[in-house]
Structures are given as structure tokens and as C-alpha cells.
C-alpha positions as CSV (number, residue, x, y, z in Angstrom):
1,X,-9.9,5.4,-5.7
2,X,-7.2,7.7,-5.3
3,X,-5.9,5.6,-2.7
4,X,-5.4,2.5,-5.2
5,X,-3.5,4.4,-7.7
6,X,-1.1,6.3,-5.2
7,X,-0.4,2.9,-3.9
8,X,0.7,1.7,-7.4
9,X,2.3,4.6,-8.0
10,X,4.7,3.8,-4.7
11,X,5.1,0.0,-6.3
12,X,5.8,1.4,-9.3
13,X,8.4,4.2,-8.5
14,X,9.9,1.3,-6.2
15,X,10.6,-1.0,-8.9
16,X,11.9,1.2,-10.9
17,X,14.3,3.2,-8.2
18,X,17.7,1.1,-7.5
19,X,17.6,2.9,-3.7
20,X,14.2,2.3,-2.7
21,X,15.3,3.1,1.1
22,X,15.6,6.4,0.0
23,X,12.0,6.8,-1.9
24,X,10.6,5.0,1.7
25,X,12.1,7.8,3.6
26,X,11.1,10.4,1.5
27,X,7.7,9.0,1.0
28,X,7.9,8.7,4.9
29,X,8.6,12.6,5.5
30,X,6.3,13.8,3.2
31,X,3.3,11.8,5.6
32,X,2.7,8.7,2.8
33,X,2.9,5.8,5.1
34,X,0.4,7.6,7.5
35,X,-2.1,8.1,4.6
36,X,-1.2,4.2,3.4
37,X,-2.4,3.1,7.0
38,X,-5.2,5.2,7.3
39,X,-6.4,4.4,3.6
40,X,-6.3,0.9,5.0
41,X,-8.3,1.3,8.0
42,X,-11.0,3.8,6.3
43,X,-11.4,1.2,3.4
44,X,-11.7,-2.0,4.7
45,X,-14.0,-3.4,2.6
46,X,-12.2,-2.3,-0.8
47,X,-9.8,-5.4,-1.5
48,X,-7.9,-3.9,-4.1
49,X,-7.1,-1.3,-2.5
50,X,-5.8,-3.6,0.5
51,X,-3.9,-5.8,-1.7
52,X,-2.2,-2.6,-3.1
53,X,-1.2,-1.2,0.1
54,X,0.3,-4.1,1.4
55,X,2.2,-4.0,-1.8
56,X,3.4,-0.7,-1.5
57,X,4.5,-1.1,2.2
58,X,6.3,-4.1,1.1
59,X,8.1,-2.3,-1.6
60,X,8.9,0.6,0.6
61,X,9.8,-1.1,3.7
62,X,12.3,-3.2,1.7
63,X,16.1,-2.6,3.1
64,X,14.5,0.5,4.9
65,X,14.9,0.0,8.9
66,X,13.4,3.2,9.2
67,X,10.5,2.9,7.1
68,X,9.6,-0.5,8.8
69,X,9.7,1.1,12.2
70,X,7.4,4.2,11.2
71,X,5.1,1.9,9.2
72,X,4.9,-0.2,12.7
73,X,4.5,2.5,14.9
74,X,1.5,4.2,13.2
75,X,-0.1,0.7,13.3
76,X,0.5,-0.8,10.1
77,X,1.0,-4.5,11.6
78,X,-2.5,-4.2,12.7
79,X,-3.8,-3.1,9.6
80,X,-2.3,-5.9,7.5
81,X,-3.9,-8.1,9.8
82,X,-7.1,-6.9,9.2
83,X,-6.2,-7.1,6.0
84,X,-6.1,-10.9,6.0
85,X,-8.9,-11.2,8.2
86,X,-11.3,-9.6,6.2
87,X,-10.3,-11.2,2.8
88,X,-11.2,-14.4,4.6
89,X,-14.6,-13.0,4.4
90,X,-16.5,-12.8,1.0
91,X,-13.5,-13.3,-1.6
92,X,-12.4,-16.2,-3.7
93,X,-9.5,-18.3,-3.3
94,X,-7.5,-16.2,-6.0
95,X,-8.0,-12.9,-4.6
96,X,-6.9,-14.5,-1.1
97,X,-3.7,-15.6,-3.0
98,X,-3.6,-12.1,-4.5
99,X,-3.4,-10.3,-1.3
100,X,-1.4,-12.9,0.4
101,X,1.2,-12.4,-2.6
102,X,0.9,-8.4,-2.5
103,X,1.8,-8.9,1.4
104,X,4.8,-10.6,1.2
């Protein structure tokens, strides 16, 4: 979906960028962490593209206070959580792992 590869477009553009507070803030302004949550909750039962997000909302999130507090207020701590509560359901022990690993 478009979804997934915007996502690893984030993780990608975060790996590469030595200020990634400044790509979360910008990605922030620009409405990205609202479409990252809502991708989330419209696609719960499309594990990649969970695993992805929680990447990306790692990546951006890291050393980014402001970031982390838009990403929780639009309900992203909810949406991770369903995250992991659905991959209990119907997925193998390495794509728990995956996700788990994306996650953190």
C-alpha cells in the first residue's frame, strides 16, 4: 500500500538525516504522524504495514520531544498497542519478533 512505502520512506530519510528532530517536526507540520496513526487504525489487519509504522514513529520520535508528544496526543500509544495485540493473533513467532523489533 501506499501507506507501507511512505512509512519506509520516513525510516529511510531518518537514517540517512543526522537531525532527524528536524525531519519529525517537519513531517509533523506537514500532517504525517496523523496519517501514520490513522493508516494504523484503518489497517489493522495488514502487518507490514504495522511493523513499518511503528518503525517510522520510532525513527521520528527519536530525540524529538515534540514529535513524541503529537504522536501521543493523536493516539498513537493506543495504536501501537493494538499493534501488539493483534499480531498475537494469526502470525508466527518471527513476525511477532519483527514487529516487536520495528517498535522499539
Amino acid at each position: 500500500t501506499i501507506q507501507l512505502y511512505g512509512c519506509c520512506a520516513i525510516i529511510n530519510i531518518c537514517k540517512v538525516c543526522s537531525d532527524t528532530e528536524s525531519v519529525g517536526l517537519s513531517v509533523d507540520q506537514l500532517g504525517g504522524i496523523d496519517v501514520i496513526v490513522r493508516s494504523m487504525q484503518e489497517h489493522t489487519d495488514d502487518f507490514f504495514l504495522q511493523a513499518e509504522a511503528c518503525s517510522a514513529i520510532a525513527s521520528l520520535c527519536d530525540d524529538a520531544p515534540l514529535v513524541k508528544e503529537a504522536f501521543f496526543n493523536l493516539g498513537g500509544i493506543a495504536v501501537v498497542a493494538n499493534a501488539y495485540r493483534s499480531c498475537k493473533l494469526g502470525v508466527s513467532i518471527e513476525e511477532s519478533f519483527y514487529l516487536m523489533e520495528q517498535a522499539c
